[in-house]
C-alpha positions in Angstrom: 89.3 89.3 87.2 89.5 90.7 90.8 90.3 88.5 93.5 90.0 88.9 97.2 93.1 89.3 98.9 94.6 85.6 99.4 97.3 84.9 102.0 98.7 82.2 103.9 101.3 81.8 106.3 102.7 78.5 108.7 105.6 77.8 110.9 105.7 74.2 108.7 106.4 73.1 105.3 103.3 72.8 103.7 101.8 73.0 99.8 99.1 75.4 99.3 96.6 75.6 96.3 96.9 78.8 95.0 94.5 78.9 91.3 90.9 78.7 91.6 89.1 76.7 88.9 87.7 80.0 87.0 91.5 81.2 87.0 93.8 81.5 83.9 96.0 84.0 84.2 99.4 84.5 85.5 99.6 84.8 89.5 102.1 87.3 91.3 103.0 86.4 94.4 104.7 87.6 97.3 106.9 85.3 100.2 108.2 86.5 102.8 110.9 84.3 104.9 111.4 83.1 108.0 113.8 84.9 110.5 116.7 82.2 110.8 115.7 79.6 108.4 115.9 79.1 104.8 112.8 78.6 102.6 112.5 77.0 99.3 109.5 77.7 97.0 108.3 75.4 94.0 106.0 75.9 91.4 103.5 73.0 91.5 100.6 70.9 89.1 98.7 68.7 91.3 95.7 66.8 90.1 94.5 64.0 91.4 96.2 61.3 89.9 99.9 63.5 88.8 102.3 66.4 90.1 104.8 68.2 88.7 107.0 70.6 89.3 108.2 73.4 88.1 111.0 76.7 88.5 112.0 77.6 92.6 113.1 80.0 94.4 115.6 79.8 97.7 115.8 82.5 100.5 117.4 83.0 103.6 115.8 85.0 106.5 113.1 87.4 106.7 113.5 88.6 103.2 110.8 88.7 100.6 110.9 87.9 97.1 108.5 88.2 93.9 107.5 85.4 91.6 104.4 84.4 89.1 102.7 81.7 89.3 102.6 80.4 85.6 98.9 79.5 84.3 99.8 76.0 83.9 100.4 75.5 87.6 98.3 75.6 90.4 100.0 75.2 93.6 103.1 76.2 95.7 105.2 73.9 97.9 106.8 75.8 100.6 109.6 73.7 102.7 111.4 75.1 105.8 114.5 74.3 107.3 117.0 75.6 109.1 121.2 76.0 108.9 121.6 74.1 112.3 120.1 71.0 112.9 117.8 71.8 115.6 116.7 75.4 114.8 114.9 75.8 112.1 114.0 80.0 113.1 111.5 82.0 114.4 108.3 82.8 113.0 106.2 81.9 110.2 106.2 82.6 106.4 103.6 84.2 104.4 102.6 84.1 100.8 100.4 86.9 99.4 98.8 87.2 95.9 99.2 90.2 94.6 96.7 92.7 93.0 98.0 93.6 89.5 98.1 96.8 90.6 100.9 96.2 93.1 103.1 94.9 90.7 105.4 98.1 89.8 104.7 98.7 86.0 108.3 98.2 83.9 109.2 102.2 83.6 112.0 104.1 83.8 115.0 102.8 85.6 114.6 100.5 88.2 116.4 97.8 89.7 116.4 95.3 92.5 117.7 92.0 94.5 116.7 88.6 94.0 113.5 87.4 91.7 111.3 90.5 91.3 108.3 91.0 89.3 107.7 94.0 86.9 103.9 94.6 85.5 103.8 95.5 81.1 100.3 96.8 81.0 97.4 96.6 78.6 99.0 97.1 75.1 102.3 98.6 75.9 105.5 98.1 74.6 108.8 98.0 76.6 112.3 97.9 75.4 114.2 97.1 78.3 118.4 97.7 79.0 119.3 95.0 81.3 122.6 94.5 83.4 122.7 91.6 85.3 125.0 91.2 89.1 126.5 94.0 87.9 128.3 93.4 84.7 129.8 90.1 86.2 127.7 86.9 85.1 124.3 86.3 83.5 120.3 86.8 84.9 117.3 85.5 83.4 114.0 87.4 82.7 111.0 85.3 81.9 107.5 86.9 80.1 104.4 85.7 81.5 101.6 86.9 79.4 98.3 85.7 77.8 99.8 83.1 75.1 102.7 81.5 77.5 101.3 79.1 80.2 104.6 78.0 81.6 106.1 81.5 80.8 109.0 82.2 78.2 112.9 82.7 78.8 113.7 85.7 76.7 117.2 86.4 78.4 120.1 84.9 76.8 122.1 82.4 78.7 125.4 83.9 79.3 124.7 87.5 78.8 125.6 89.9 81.5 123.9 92.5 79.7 120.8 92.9 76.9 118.5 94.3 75.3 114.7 92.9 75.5 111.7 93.9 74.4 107.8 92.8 76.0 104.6 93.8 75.1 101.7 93.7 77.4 99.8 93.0 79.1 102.0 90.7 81.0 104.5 89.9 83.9 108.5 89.9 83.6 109.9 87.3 86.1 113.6 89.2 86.8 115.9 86.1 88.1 119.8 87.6 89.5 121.1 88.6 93.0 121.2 92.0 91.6 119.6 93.5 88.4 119.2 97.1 86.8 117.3 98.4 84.1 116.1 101.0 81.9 113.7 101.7 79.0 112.8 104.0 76.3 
């Protein structure tokens, strides 16, 4: 289903609602960061009577990371706050959902920083040859796709390099400060 373009942005901590009630699927997302301040991101379920949360994601500065919003969460709560006390940076952060089309589809070799999301489309299969930080301590990739609402670990825990393999159509979450891959 096609969404209009969705994006919000505040110089606050705040909790947006990101899933519309007609809305199943996994949810890329885009942050960007706040020039001076660090940002943390949380998954969120709030109903009206519960909340819980779910994986986050930590950045410093006006950097901008990748992450999916699982189908089993429907919110994300953004708090802001700075490395001195009274500074908390300059500017506002903004979310954006992404169209499935900007997601890069897994191809190739690629690699990147931080979480990063990768596209498997429509009834492909990817083998994918990951390293993680270079060789020197573990990632973790997580498959979001049609039968797993919270999304499913598929990396190994302590393995600084692997071998994985998706089929689509789905989203790979990839978690490291640095990560590199290939496929077949």
């Amino acid at each position: 289903m096609n969404h209009p373009e969705q994006q919000w942005s505040s110089w606050r901590s705040r909790e947006i609602l990101i899933r519309e009630a007609d809305d199943s699927a996994p949810i890329p997302l885009e942050i960007r960061g706040v020039f001076g301040a660090q940002l943390d991101a949380h998954i969120m379920q709030r109903t009206a009577t519960t909340q819980k949360a779910g994986y986050g994601s930590t950045m410093w500065g006006r950097s901008r990371q990748r992450f999916v919003l699982p189908s089993d969460f429907n919110s994300l709560r953004l708090f802001r706050h700075g490395g001195k006390a009274t500074f908390t940076g300059v500017g506002g952060w903004k979310v954006r959902r992404l169209a499935e089309e900007e997601v890069e589809l897994v191809t190739g070799e690629m690699s990147g920083e931080g979480p990063w999301v990768l596209r498997v489309a429509d009834g492909m299969k990817k083998r994918m040859r990951i390293t993680w930080n270079k060789g020197q301590y573990a990632g973790a990739l997580t498959y979001f796709g049609p039968a797993f609402g919270a999304g499913k670990e598929l990396s190994a825990p302590n393995h600084t390099h692997e071998t994985i393999s998706v089929t689509g159509p789905g989203f790979v979450l990839l978690n490291a400060q640095h990560w590199s891959l290939t496929t077949d």
